[in-house]
N, C-alpha and C positions, 0 to 999 in steps of 0.2 A: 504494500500500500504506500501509496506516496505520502510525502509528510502533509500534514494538514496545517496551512499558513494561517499566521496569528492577526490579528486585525490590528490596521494603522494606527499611532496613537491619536490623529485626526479622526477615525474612526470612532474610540471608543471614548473620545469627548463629544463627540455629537450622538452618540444613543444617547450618554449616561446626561449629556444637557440638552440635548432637545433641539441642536442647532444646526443649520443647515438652509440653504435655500426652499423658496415653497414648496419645489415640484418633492419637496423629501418630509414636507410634513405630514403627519396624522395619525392614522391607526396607532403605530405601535411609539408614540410617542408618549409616553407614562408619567412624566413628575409635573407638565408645565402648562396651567391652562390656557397659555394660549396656543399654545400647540395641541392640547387635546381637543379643543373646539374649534373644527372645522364643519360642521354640520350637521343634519339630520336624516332623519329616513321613510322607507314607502311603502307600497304597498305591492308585495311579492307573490304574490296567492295567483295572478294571472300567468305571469310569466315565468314561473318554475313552481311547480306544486313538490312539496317533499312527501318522500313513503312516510310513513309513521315507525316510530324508533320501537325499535326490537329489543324486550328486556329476557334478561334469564331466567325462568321459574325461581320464583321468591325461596329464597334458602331461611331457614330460623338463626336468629343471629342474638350472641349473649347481648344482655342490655346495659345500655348505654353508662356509663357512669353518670351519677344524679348528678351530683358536682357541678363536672363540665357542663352538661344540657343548662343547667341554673346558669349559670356564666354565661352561654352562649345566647339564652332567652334576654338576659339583662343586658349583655352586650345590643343587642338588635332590637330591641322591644322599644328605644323611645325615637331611633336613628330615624330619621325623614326621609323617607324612600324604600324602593323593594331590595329589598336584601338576601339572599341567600347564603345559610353557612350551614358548611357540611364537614365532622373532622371524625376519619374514619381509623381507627386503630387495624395500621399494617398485620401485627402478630397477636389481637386477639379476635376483629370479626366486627366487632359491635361497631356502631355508628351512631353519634352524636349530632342533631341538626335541630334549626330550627325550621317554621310552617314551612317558608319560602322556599326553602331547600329544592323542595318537590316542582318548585315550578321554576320551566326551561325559561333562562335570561337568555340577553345579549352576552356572546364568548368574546366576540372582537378576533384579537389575535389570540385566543388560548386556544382557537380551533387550528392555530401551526401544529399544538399537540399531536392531534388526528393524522393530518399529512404527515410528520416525520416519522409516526406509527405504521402508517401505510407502506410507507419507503423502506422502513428496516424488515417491514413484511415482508416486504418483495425480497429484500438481500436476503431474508434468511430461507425461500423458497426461491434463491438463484437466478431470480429474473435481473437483479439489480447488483450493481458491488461498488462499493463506498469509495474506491477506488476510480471509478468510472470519471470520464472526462465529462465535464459541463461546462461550456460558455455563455457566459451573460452580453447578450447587445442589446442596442436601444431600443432594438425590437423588444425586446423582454420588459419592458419599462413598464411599471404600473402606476402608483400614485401615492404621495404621502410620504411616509418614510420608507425609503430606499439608499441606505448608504453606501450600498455596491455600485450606484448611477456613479462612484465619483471616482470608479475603478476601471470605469468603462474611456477607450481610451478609441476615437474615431469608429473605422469598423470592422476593427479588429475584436473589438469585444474583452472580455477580460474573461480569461481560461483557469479551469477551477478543475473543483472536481464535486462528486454527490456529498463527500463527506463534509464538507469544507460549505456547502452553499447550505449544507443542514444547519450547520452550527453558526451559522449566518440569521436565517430564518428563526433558527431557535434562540441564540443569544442575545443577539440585536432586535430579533422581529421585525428584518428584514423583509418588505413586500411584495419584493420582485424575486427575492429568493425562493418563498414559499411558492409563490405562483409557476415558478421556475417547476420547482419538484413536483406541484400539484399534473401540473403537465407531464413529465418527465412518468408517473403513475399512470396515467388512466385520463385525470381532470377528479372533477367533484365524485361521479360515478364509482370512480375505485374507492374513494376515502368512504362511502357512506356504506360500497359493499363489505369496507373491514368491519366498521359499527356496527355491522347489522349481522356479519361474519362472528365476531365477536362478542357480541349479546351486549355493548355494553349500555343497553336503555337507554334513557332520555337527552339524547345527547344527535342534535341535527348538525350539520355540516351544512353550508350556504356552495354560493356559484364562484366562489374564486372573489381575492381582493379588488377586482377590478369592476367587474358587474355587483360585487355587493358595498360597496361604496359610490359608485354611479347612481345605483337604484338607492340607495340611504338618502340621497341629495335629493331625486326627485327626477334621476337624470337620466340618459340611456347610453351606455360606454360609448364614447368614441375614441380610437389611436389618438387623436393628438393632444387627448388630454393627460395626459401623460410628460408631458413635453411643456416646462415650465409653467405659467402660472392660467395657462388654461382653461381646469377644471373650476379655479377659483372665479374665473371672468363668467364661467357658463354656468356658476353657482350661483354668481351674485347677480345674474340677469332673472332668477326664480321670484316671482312674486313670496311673497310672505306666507301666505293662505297654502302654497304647496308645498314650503318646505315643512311649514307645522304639522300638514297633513302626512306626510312623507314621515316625518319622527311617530308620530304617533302610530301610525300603521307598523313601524320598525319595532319601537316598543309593547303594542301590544300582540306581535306573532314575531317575534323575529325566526329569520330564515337561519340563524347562525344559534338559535335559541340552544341551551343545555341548562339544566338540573345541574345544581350544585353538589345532591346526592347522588347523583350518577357520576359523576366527575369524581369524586375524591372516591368512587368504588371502585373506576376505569385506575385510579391513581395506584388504589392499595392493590389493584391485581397487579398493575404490572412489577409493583414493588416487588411480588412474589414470586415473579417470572412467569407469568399465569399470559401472559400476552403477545410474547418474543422468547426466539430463544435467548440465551445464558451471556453471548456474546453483547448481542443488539440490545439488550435491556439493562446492561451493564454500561454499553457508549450511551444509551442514550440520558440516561440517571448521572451518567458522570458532565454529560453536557449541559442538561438541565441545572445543573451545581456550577455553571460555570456563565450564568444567565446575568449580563449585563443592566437588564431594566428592572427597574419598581426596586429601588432600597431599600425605600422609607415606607415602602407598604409591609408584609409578614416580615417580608426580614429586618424590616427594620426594630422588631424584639424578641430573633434570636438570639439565645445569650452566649459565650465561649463555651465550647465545647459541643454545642449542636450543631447541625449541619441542614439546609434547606436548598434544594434544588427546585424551580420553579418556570414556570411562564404566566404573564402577564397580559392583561389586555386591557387597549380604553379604548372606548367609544365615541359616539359625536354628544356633542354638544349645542344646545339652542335654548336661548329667553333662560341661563344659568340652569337647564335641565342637562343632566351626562345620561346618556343610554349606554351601560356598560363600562366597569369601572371593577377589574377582577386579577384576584394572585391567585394560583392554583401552584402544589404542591405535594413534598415529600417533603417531613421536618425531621427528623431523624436524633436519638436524644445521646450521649454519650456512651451508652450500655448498648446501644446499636438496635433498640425498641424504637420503630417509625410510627407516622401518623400522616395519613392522606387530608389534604386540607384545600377545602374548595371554599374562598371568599368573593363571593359573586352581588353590587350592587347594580340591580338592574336599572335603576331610576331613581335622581336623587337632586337634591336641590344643595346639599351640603358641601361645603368646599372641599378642595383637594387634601388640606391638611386632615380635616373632621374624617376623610374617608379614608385614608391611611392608618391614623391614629384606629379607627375600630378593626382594623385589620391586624393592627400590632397588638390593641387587645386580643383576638381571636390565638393567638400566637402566645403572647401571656399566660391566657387559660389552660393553654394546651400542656404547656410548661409547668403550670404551679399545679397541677391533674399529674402530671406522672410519677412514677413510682418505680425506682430503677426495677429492673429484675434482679431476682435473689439470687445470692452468688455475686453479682455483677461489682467489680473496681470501680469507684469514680474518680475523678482527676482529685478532689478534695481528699480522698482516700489514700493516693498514694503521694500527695504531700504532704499527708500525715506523718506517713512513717517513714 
């Protein structure tokens, strides 16, 4: 396998700030509200109808620790907007949530999850190898954030490989990247056949970054929007009346919709190798760990000695409402006991700090809930003696 190249340090200052020319803001732009509001969304039900999501036969699951649910009910119960928190214990089964849980939000970019699932699908059934060459050109260009546009060099394009545009897609949230792979699989088509292959319930896959941010606006894709500030000129030509209707249509079906509780149970399978082989679930946990956006969301209260591997997503924004606003994870405690963690605000009026800060509570809870396993060393333990 060839080596997988590290990203510019002009690279990984514009994910982790938000900065960059227009044609590279939005979707996966996570800490900055002027960069997470770039719009809203439509009405999708004519133009792509989805299957309905495929769940596993209900298994009996130990119950939940009172505790955490308490915590998690008080965390969410006075927060202004739809919420979903879902925190599943990797190594005992049970799962912790609140109402929301159960209803499919806006993913954003946490649906990169699904495609780069799709992808290591295929490697580990030989259609695909991480190794494989992939080049990026302007053709490939989508919209928003795309930090790869500033590696594309005339028309020659910028020469990669699968392994390298994943961890693009997944670290940065990269939009031309994912879009890249989504193509590279099948399109939408393969990623919902893994879902629905894989049982893993309420969790819908939309049309790709390009048609599901066109359709959020109100709009219908064209190539050249893509190509500098475009999309912004043919945003802000929308009367008012269709872009509110366009949000609100977004927000109450979204196309890209998922369960918070389907999400952190897709999370704790694959923890268990229940979804990839041994190889692929290991790259893709160790990449997930190696995730550039949202700091100051869960991780922003892990403590030393835990480990959280994760992806992120924000949504549009209109009249100070965010449709989608989510960490999704594995937080993993010193003694090596995980917990799958889906923080999903579907709609919310609450600022960017207020929505952080509940998410680092959810993370908190998780932490002052656990209970090393017996036998288990902690770091405190062995600077004891």
């Amino acid at each position: 396998m060839k080596k997988i190249k590290g990203f510019s340090k002009l690279e990984r200052a514009l994910t982790v700030a938000g900065l960059g020319p227009a044609m590279l803001l939005g979707c996966a732009v996570h800490e900055d509200t002027q960069l997470a509001a770039y719009l809203p969304a439509p009405s999708y039900s004519v133009l792509m109808p989805f299957p309905a999501a495929t769940a596993r036969p209900a298994q009996p699951r130990p119950p939940a620790p009172i505790d955490l649910v308490a915590s998690i009910d008080g965390i969410t119960r006075n927060f202004s907007g739809l919420v979903g928190v879902a925190v599943t214990s990797v190594d005992d089964g049970w799962i912790a949530s609140n109402t929301a849980a159960a209803r499919p939000l806006p993913q954003q970019s946490v649906s990169k999850l699904w495609v780069a699932m799709t992808v290591l699908d295929a490697v580990d059934r030989g259609v695909v190898r991480l190794e494989d060459p992939l080049t990026i050109t302007r053709s490939d260009f989508t919209l928003f954030h795309q930090p790869v546009a500033y590696l594309v060099k005339g028309d020659t394009g910028y020469a990669s490989n699968v392994a390298e545009i994943m961890r693009r897609a997944m670290q940065m949230s990269d939009n031309t990247c994912n879009d890249k792979l989504l193509r590279l699989v099948g399109g939408p088509r393969a990623v919902r056949d893994f879902i629905a292959r894989k049982q893993l319930g309420a969790i819908r896959f939309g049309p790709g970054e390009k048609l599901l941010q066109a359709g959020t606006a109100g709009l219908e894709w064209r190539p050249e929007y893509s190509m500098g500030n475009a999309f912004a000129v043919a945003r802000s030509r929308l009367s008012p009346a269709v872009r509110r209707a366009a949000f609100e249509s977004y927000v109450k079906d979204p196309p890209d919709g998922a369960a918070a509780a389907s999400i952190a149970d897709a999370l704790a399978r694959l923890k268990r190798g229940e979804l990839l082989s041994a190889s692929s679930t290991d790259w893709l946990l160790a990449t997930m760990g190696g995730a550039k956006t949202g700091k100051a969301r869960v991780r922003g209260a892990v403590p030393p000695g835990w480990a959280y591997g994760h992806k992120t997503g924000t949504g549009q924004d209109l009249g100070g409402r965010t449709a989608g606003f989510n960490d999704v994870g594995i937080l993993t405690a010193p003694d090596g006991r995980s917990y799958a963690v889906a923080v999903m605000i579907g709609d919310t009026t609450r600022p960017i700090r207020e929505r952080q800060l509940l998410m680092q509570a959810v993370a908190s809870a998780i932490v002052a809930h656990h209970r090393p396993s017996d036998g288990a060393i902690m770091a405190d333990d062995v600077a004891a003696h």
